[in-house]
N, C-alpha and C positions, 0 to 999 in steps of 0.2 A: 504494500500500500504506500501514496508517493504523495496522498493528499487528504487533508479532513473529511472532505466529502466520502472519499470511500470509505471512510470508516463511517461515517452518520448511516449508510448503507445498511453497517451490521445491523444495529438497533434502531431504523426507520420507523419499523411501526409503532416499536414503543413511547418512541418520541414524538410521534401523532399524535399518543392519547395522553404526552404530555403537558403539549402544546394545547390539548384542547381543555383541559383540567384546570389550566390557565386561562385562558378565554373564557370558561365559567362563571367566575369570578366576578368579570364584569357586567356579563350577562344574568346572572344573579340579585348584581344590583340597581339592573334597571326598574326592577317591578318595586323598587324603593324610590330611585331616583334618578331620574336619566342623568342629570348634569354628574352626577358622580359617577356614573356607567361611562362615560363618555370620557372620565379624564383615567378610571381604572384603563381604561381601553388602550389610551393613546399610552400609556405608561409601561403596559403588557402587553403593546404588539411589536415591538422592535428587538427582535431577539439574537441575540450575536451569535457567535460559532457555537453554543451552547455545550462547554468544552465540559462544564464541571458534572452536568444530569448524564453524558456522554461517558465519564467515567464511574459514573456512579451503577448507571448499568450494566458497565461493561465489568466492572467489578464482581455484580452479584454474580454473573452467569459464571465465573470464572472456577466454580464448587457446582455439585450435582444437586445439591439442594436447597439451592434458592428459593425464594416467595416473592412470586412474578409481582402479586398484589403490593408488599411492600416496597418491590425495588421502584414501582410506578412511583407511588407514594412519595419515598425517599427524594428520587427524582426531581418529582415538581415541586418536593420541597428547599433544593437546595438550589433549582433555579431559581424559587420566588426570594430566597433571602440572600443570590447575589444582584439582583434587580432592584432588591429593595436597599443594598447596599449602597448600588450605582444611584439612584435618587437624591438619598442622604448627601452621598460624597459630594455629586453636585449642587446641593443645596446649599452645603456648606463653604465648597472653592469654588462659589458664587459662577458655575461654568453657564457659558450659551448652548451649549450644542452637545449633544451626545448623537453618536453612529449619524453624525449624516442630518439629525435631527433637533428642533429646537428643545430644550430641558422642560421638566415639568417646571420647575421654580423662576426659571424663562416666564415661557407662557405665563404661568398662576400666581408667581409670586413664593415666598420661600416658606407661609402660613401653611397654604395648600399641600404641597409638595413635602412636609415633613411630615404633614398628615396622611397623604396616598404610602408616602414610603412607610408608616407606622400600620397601615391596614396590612400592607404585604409583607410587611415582617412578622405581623401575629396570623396573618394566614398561613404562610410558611410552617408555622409551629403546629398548628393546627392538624398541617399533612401528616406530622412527624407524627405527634399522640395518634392519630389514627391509625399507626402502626401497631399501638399496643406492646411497643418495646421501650423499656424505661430505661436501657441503652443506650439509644438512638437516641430518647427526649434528655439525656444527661447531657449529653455529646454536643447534640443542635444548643441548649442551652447553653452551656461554653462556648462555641463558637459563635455566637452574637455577643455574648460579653467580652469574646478577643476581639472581635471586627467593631467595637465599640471603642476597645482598649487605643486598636490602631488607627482611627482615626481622629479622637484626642490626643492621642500623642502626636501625629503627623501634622496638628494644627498647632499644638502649645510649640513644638519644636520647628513652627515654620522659621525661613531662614537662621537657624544654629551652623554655621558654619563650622561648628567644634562639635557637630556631631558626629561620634567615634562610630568604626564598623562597626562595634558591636551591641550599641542602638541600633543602630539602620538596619544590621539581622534579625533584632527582636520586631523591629516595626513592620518588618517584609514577611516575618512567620505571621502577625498578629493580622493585619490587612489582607494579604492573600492566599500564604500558605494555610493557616487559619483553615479555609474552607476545603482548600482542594482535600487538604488530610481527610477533614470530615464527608466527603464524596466517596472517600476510597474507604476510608473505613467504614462510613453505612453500607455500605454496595455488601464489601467481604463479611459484615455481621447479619444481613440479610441472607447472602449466599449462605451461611453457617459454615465457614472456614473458621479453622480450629485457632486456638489463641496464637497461636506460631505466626497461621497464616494471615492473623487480623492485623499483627504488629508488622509483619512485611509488609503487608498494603499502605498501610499506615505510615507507614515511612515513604512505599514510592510515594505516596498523595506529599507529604509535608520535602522531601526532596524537589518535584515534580514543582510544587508550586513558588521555591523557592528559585528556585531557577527562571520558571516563564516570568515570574514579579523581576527580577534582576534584570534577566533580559528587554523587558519594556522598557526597564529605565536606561537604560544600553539606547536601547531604539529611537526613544525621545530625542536624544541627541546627536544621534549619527543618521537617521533616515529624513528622505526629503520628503517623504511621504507620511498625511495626518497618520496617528493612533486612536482608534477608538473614536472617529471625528473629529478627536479636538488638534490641536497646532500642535506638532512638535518645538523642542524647548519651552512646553508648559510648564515642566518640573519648578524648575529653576526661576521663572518669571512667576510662576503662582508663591514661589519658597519651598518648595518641594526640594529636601536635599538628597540626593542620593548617591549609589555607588562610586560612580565615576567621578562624583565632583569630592568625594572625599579622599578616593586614594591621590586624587591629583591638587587636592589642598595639601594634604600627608605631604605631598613629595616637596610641594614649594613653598610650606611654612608659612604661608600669606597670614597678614594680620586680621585678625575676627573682626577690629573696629575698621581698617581701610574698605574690607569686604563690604560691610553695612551700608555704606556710603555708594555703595557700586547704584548709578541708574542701569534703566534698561541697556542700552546701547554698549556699556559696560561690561553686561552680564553676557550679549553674545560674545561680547570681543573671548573673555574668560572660556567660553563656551566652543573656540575656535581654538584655543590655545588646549584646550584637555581633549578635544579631536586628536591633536596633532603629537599630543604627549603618550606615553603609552599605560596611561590610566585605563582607557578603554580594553586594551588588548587584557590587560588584568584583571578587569571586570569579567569579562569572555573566560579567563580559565574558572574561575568561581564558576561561573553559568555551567562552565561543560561540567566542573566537579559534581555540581549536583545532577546532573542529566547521569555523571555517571552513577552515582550511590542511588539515583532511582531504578535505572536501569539494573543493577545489582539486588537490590530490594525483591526485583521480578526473580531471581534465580532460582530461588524451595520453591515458588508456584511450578505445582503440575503443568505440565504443558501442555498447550491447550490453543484453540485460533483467537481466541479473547485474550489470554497472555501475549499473543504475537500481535493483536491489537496496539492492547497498553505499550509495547514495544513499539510499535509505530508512532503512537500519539507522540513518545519523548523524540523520536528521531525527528518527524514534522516539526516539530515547536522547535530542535537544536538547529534544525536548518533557517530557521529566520533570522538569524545572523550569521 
């Protein structure tokens, strides 16, 4: 497999009735309210490479005794809580545009929009209890309180120029690893793989997710092409510190108070000079490290075309840079 698409291939159908489990939702809330149906709608119809319900399925199957009913479940649940994630974030880094699109707090303002993001975060939970695994509801529970964690931290710590790597790994587990861990962990607790095989999943998810979060920020600044709709060098002009700008503040000692004073115009010059330095290429070996300790994590899995899956998802996402 050479691309996302064939892999959404494997699990099509279930991600039909994932997709439609989501479009409920707001179809539900018409018969209360149209204007609210209308903005769930626009909110939960732009849906991205839907990387995280993709591994969460692809996880359960990966054991002969999975619970088709829960993997669904799981699924739409951890699409809805990173949707609901993406609302928030933009509510809060005041963004215009997400995939192409204007933001909910765009449009409605930042009242609305923390409210739409607050229905789909406790819908999300909702899928989870209907599991009936007090596992899974411990798990989803923790993982809102990290993705809460990391984005108060990512805000009190905008522009810290002395923020050390080993913040910037805690903020990158708490924001994205966060989840993906908990995608790969529902998927193998639902399959009912033994504790062995839940704690290797477990790790590719929190490796895996380490890595695609690094690599964006990688991306931000070396691609001429938007992310996720918005501009690249967002990071950095929103104060978003990351990878690259820290190993390459590490190497030139820059003063924290000259930094602060940096305008825009400043910031790309800076921005052109950690190009050109070999911050990046050091960032890139981190990235592959963890592509590799995910890909190792896959090893005790039986082998199976869903492990040769997972195996692909990491090779796809190592080849974006």
């Amino acid at each position: 497999m050479s691309s996302f698409s064939e892999i959404v291939e494997f699990v099509k159908d279930d991600l039909i009735i994932v997709k439609k489990n989501i479009e409920e939702l707001s179809k539900k809330e018409s018969e209360y309210s149209e204007e609210i149906s209308k903005r769930l709608s626009y909110v939960l119809s732009s849906p991205g490479k839907q990387l995280r319900p993709v591994i969460t399925l692809i996880c359960s199957k990966l054991f002969k005794k999975f619970d088709k009913e829960n993997s669904l479940r799981m699924a739409t649940a951890v699409e809805l809580l990173h949707i609901a994630t993406l609302i928030h974030d933009d509510t809060v880094d005041k963004a215009d545009v997400r995939r192409g699109k204007a933001t909910a707090s765009n449009l409605w303002g930042s009242n609305i929009a923390v409210l739409l993001g607050d229905y789909v975060f406790a819908t999300s939970a909702i899928f989870v209890c209907d599991t009936g695994n007090i596992t899974l509801v411990k798990r989803f529970a923790e993982t809102i309180v990290e993705l809460s964690k990391g984005e108060l931290f990512e805000n009190i710590e905008s522009n810290n120029l002395s923020l050390t790597k080993e913040k910037y790994y805690e903020k990158t587990y708490l924001k994205t690893a966060s989840l993906f861990k908990t995608s790969s962990f529902s998927g193998s607790v639902i399959g009912n793989g033994s504790d062995e095989d839940i704690k290797n999943i477990s790790d590719f998810g929190f490796h895996f997710g380490m890595a695609y979060q690094i690599q964006d920020d990688i991306l931000d600044i070396t691609s001429s092409k938007n992310k996720e709709g918005k501009p690249v060098f967002n990071d950095l002009s929103e104060g978003v510190i990351t990878l690259p700008i820290i190993l390459y503040l590490e190497s030139e000692k820059y003063s924290n108070e000259i930094i602060k004073k940096f305008s825009i115009k400043e910031k790309e010059d800076l921005l052109k000079e950690i190009i050109s330095s070999n911050s990046i290429e050091k960032s890139k070996e981190i990235v592959n490290f963890h592509y590799e300790k995910a890909l190792k994590s896959l090893f005790s899995i039986p082998e199976s075309k869903y492990r040769d899956i997972l195996e692909s998802i990491i090779r796809i996402s190592k080849d974006r840079i």
